[in-house]
KEBA-204792 format. One record per residue (C-alpha): residue number from 1; residue in one letter; x negated, y, z negated. Coordinates in steps of 0.5 Angstrom, whole numbers, always signed. Example, Ala and Ser with C-alpha at 12.3 -4.5 7.8 and 13.67 -1.06 7.14 Angstrom:
2
(r 1,A,(-25,-9,-16)) (r 2,S,(-27,-2,-14)) 
END
This chain:
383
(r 1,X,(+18,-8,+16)) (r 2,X,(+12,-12,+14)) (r 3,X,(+8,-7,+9)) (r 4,X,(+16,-7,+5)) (r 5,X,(+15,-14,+6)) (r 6,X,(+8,-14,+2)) (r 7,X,(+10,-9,-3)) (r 8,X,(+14,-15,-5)) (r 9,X,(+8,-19,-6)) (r 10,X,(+9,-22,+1)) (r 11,X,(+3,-24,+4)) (r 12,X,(+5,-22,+12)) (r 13,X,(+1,-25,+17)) (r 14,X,(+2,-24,+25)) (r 15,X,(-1,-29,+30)) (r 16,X,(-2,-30,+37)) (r 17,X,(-1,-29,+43)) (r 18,X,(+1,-22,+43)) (r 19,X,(-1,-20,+36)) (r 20,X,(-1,-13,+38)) (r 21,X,(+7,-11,+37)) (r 22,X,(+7,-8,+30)) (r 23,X,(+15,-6,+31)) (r 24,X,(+18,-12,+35)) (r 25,X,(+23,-11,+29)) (r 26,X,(+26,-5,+32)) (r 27,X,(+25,-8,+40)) (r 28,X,(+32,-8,+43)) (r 29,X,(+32,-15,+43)) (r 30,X,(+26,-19,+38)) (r 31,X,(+28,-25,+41)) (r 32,X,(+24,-23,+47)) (r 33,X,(+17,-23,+44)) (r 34,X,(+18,-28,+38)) (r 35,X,(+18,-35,+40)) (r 36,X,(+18,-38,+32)) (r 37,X,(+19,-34,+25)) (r 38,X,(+18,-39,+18)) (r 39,X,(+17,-37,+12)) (r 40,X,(+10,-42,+9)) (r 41,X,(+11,-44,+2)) (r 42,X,(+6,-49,+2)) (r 43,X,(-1,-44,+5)) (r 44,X,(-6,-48,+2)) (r 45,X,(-13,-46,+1)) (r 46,X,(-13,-41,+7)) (r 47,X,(-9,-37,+3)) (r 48,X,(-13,-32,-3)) (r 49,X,(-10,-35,-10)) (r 50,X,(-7,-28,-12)) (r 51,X,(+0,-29,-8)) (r 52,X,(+6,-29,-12)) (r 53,X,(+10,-32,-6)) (r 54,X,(+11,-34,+1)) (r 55,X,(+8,-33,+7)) (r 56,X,(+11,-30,+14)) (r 57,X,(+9,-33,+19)) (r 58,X,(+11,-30,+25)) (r 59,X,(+8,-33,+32)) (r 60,X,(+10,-28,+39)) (r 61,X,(+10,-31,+45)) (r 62,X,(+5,-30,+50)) (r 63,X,(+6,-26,+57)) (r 64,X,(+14,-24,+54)) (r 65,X,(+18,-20,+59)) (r 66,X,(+13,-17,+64)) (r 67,X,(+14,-10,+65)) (r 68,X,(+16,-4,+61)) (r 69,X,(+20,-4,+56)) (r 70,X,(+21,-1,+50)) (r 71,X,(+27,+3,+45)) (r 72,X,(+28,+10,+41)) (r 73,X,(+32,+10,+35)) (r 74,X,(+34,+16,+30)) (r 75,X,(+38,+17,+23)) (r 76,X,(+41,+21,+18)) (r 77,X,(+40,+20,+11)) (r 78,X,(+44,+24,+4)) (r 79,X,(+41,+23,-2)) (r 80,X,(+45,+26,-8)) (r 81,X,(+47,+32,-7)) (r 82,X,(+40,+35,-2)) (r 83,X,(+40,+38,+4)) (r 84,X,(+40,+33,+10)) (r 85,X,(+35,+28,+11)) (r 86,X,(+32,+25,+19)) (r 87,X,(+28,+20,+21)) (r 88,X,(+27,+17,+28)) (r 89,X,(+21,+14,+33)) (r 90,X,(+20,+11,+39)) (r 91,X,(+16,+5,+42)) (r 92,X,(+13,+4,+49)) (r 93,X,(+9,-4,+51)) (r 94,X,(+8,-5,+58)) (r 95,X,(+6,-14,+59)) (r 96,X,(+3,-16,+64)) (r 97,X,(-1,-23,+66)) (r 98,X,(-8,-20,+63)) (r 99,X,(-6,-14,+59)) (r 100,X,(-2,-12,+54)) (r 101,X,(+0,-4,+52)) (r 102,X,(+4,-1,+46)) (r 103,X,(+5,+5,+43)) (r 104,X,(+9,+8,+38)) (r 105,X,(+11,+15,+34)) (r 106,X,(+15,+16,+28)) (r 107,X,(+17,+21,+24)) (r 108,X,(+20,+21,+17)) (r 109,X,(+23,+27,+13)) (r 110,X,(+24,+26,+5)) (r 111,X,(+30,+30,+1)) (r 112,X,(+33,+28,-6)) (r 113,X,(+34,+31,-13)) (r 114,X,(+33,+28,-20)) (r 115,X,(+38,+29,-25)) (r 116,X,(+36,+27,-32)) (r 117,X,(+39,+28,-39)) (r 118,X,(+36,+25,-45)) (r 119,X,(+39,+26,-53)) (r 120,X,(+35,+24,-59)) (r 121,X,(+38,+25,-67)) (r 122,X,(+33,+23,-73)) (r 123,X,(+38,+19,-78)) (r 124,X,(+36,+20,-85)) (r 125,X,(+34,+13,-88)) (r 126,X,(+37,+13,-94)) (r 127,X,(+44,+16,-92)) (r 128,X,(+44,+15,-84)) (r 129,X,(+46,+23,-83)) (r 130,X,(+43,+26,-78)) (r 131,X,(+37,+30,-80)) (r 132,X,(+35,+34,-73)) (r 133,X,(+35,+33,-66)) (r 134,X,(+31,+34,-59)) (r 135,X,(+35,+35,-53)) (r 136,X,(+33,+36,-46)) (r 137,X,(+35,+37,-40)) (r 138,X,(+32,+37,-32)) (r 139,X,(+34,+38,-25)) (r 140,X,(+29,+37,-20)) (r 141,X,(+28,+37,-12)) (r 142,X,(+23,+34,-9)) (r 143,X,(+22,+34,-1)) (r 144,X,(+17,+30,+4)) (r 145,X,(+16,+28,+11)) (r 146,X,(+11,+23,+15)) (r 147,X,(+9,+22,+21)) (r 148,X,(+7,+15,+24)) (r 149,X,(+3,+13,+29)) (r 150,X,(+1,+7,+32)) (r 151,X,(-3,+4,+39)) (r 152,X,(-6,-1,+42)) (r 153,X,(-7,-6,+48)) (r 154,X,(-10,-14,+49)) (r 155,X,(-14,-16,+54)) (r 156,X,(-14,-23,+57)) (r 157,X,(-20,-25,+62)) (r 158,X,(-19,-32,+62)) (r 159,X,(-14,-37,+59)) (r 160,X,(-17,-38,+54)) (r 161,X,(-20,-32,+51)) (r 162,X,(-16,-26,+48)) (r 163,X,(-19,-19,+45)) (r 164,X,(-14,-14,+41)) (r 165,X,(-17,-7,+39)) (r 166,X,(-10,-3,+35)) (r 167,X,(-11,+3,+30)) (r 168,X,(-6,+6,+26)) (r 169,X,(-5,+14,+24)) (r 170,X,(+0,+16,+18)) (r 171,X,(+0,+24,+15)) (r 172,X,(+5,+27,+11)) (r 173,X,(+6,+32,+7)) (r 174,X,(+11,+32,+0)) (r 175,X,(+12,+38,-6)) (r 176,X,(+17,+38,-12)) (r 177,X,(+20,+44,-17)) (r 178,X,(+22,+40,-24)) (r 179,X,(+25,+45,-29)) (r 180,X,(+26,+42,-35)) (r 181,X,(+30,+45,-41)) (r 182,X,(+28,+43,-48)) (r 183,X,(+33,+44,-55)) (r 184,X,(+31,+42,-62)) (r 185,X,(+32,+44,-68)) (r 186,X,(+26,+40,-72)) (r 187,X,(+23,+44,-77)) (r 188,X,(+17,+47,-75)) (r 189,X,(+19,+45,-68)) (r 190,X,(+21,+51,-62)) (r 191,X,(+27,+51,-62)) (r 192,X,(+28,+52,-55)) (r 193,X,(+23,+51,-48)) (r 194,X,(+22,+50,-41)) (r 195,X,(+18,+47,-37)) (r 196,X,(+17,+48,-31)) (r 197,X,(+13,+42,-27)) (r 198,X,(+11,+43,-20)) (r 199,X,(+7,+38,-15)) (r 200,X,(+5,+39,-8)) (r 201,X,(+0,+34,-3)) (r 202,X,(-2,+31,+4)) (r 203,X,(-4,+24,+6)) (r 204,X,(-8,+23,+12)) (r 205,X,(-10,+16,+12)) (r 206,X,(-10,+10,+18)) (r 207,X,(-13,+4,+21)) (r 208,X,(-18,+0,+27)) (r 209,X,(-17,-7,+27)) (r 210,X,(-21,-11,+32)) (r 211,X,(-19,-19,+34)) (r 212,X,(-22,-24,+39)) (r 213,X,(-19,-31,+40)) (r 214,X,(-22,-37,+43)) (r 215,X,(-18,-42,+45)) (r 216,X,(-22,-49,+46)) (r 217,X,(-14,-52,+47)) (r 218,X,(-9,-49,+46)) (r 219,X,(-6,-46,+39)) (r 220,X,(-8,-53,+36)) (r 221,X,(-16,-52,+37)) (r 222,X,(-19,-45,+36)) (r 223,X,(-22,-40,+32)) (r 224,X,(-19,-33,+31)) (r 225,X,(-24,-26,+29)) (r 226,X,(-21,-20,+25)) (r 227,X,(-24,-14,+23)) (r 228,X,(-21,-8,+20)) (r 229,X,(-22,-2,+17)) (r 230,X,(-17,+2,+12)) (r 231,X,(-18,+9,+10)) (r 232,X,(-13,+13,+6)) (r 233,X,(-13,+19,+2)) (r 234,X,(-9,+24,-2)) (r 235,X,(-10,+31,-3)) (r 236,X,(-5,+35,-7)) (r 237,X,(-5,+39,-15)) (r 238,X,(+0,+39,-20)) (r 239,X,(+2,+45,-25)) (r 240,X,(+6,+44,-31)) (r 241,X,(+8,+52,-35)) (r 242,X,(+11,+52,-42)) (r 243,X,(+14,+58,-45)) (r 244,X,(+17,+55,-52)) (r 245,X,(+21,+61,-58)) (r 246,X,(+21,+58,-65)) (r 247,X,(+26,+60,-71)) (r 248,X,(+21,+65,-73)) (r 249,X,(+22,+69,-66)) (r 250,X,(+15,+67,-64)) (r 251,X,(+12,+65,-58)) (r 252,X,(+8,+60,-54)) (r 253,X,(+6,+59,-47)) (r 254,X,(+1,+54,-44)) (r 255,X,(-1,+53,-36)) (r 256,X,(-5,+47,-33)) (r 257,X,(-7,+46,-27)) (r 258,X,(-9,+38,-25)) (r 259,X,(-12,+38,-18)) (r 260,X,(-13,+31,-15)) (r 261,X,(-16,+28,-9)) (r 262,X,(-16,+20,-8)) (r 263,X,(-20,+16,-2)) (r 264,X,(-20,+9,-2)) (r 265,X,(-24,+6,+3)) (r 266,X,(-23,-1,+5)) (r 267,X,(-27,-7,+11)) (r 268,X,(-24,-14,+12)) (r 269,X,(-27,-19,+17)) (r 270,X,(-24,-26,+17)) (r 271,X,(-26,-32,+21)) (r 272,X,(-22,-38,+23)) (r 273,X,(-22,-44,+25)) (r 274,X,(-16,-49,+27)) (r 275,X,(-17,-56,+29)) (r 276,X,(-11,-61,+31)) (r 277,X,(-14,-67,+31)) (r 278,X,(-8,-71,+33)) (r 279,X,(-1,-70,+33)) (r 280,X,(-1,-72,+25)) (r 281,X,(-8,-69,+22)) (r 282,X,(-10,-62,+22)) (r 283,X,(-17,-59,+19)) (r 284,X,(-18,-51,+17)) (r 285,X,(-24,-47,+15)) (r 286,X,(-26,-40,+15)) (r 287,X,(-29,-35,+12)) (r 288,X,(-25,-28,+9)) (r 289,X,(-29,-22,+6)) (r 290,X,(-26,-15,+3)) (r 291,X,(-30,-9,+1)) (r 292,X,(-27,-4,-2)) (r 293,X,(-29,+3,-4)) (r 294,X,(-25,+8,-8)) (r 295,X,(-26,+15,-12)) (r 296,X,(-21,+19,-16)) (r 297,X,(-24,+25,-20)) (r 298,X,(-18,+28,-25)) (r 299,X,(-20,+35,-27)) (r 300,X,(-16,+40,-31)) (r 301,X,(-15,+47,-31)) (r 302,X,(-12,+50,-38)) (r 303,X,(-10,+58,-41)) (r 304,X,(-5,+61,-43)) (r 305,X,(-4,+63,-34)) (r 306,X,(-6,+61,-28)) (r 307,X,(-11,+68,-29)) (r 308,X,(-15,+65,-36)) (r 309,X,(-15,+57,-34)) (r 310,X,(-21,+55,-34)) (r 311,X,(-23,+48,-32)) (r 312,X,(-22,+43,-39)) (r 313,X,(-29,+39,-40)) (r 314,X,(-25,+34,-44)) (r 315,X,(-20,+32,-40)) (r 316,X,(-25,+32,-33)) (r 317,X,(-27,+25,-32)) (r 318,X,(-29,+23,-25)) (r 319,X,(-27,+15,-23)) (r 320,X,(-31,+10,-19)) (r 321,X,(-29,+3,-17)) (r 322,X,(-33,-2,-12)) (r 323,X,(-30,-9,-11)) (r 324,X,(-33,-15,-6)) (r 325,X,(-29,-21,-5)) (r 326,X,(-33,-27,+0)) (r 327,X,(-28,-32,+0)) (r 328,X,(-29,-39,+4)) (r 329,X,(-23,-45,+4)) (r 330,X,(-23,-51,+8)) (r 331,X,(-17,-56,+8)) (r 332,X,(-14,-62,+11)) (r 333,X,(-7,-64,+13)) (r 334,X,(-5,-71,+15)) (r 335,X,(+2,-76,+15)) (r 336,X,(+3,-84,+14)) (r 337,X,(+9,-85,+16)) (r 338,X,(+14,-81,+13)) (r 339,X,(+10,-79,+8)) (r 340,X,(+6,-72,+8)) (r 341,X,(+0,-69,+4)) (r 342,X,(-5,-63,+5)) (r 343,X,(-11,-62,+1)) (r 344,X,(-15,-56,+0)) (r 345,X,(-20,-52,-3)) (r 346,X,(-22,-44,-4)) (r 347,X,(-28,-42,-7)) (r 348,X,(-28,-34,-8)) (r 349,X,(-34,-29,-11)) (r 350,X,(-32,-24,-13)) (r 351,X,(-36,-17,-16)) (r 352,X,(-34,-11,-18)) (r 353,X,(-37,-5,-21)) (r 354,X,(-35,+2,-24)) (r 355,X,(-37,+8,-27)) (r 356,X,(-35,+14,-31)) (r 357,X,(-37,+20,-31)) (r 358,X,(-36,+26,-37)) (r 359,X,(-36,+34,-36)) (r 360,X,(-44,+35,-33)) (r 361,X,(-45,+29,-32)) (r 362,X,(-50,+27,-28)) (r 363,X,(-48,+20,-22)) (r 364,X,(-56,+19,-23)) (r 365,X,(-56,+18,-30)) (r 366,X,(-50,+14,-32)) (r 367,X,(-51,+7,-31)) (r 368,X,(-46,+3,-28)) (r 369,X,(-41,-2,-31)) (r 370,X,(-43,-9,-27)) (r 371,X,(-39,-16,-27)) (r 372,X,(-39,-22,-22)) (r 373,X,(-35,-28,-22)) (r 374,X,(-34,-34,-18)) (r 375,X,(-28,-39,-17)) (r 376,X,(-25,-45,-15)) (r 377,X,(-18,-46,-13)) (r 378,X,(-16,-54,-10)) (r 379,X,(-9,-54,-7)) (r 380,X,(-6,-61,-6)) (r 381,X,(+2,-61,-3)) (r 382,X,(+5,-68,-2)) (r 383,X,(+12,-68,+2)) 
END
């Protein structure tokens, strides 16, 4: 639920007391763990400027339901015309008053066919009769499955301190077969062909996340540690074969081989401070740095078969991409009478580099691309 929420551009964030409930949505009862749920319009400086919409901000109660308790739930799913598709998970928490557990496993299968059809004619400009056509035609069937894995627990020795360890796992495996079939009638063009499109790939990937919260009185004067670390890879290869016949009775065949291996890596430490002064004013600050590291070499392979293809020096390029963004904010919030106001500022630095590497190219002598850059973001809301 909240990485869907994310993709929609939605910065989702999940706050104490119990934080390490990742699948509280699918609980038998989210009304257990959840103490209050509501969308930020307003977040201010804390927040990186780069959102598009709102905030979640979901707060869970502490010491929910002691005991154990969790749910199991499966589905079916029929998409088009491909076989028969499951899913399902199951997830287990155990509260007590100083420590928390929970565990999950889910498992996702994926089938569906992709039909396309697309019909173009050349006109004439002069008279607008038709002059040629290229006509294509594809059916395709893709499969997938994934499976999830989720655990964690927090341990409270004192009232005041809270210390969370949770990590997650994702593998999975997906492969597709997409014929295509080619018409045309263009001069000096095939006149028929079929493309033959096949890709396959594994994804292993997950994350440690590490949070200590220390409050000096309550939520409304604390500060709040986070420290994570994502890795997500993909290996897999994709195949294109092309047989073509022209008018003439000639014929052509190409193969190519496209492998592909992409690892981002990724750190996040973030520190928060919260202080409510009184019952209308509040001040925040805190700092939040991302380093991000990733590769993505392209190599391909080309002939007639896959016995003659041989690695492609103009279509090998081996990409890398760095970027470090430290980030601090303060803000303060306050209210005369009926009237509302919170002001803040954000200050950013962002530095990113890159480098591309040709055919036998050698990392030592090819230079980086390097750029850096800082801003300021003020927010002001009045209500």
């Amino acid at each position: 639920f909240e990485e869907q929420l994310k993709k929609c551009g939605v910065e989702v964030t999940v706050l104490p007391a119990d934080n390490n409930y990742p699948d509280s949505c699918f609980v038998e009862d989210p009304a257990v763990i959840t103490r209050k749920c509501a969308i930020i319009t307003n977040p201010g400086a804390k927040y990186s400027a780069e959102g598009t919409a709102g905030i979640i901000n979901i707060i869970l109660k502490e010491n929910a339901r002691a005991g154990y308790y969790g749910s199991v739930q499966g589905g079916f799913s029929h998409h088009n015309g491909a076989p028969l598709a499951w899913n399902g998970s199951a997830n287990i928490n155990y509260n007590s008053g100083k420590f928390d557990f929970y565990a999950s496993l889910g498992y996702r299968q994926r089938n569906h066919i992709n039909l396309s059809s697309v019909d173009r004619t050349n006109l004439d400009p002069v008279s607008g009769e038709e002059t040629s056509f290229l006509n294509q035609s594809s059916e395709g069937l893709g499969k997938g499955q994934n499976m999830f894995a989720r655990a964690g627990f927090s341990y409270r020795p004192t009232k005041k301190d809270e210390f969370s360890l949770g990590g997650f796992a994702m593998t999975g495996a997906n492969n597709s077969l997409t014929p295509s079939l080619y018409t045309s009638n263009i001069p000096g063009n095939f006149t028929s062909s079929e493309r033959i499109a096949t890709n396959q790939g594994q994804m292993l990937g997950g994350n440690v996340e590490f949070n200590y919260i220390h409050k000096f009185n309550g939520d409304d004067h604390k500060i709040d540690f986070l420290a994570a670390y994502n890795s997500f890879g993909r290996e897999g290869e994709s195949v294109y074969e092309q047989s073509s016949i022209f008018a003439s009775g000639d014929t052509t065949q190409s193969y190519q081989l496209q492998p592909n291996d992409v690892s981002p890596k990724n750190i996040d430490i973030q520190l928060d401070y919260t202080n409510k002064i009184s019952e209308t004013q509040k001040v925040e600050a805190g700092y939040k740095g991302s380093i991000s590291r990733e590769k993505s070499p392209t190599k391909t392979f080309s002939g007639l078969t896959a016995e003659d293809a041989v690695l492609d020096e103009r279509l090998y390029n081996d990409f890398s991409y760095n970027q470090d963004i430290h980030a601090l904010y303060l803000s303060y919030s306050s209210q005369i009478d009926n009237f509302g106001y919170q002001v803040g500022l954000r200050g950013e630095y962002t530095a990113y580099e890159t480098q591309t590497l040709g055919y036998g190219e050698d990392p030592s002598t090819v230079a980086w691309y390097k750029d850096d850059y800082f801003g300021l973001f003020p927010t002001v809301f009045l209500t």
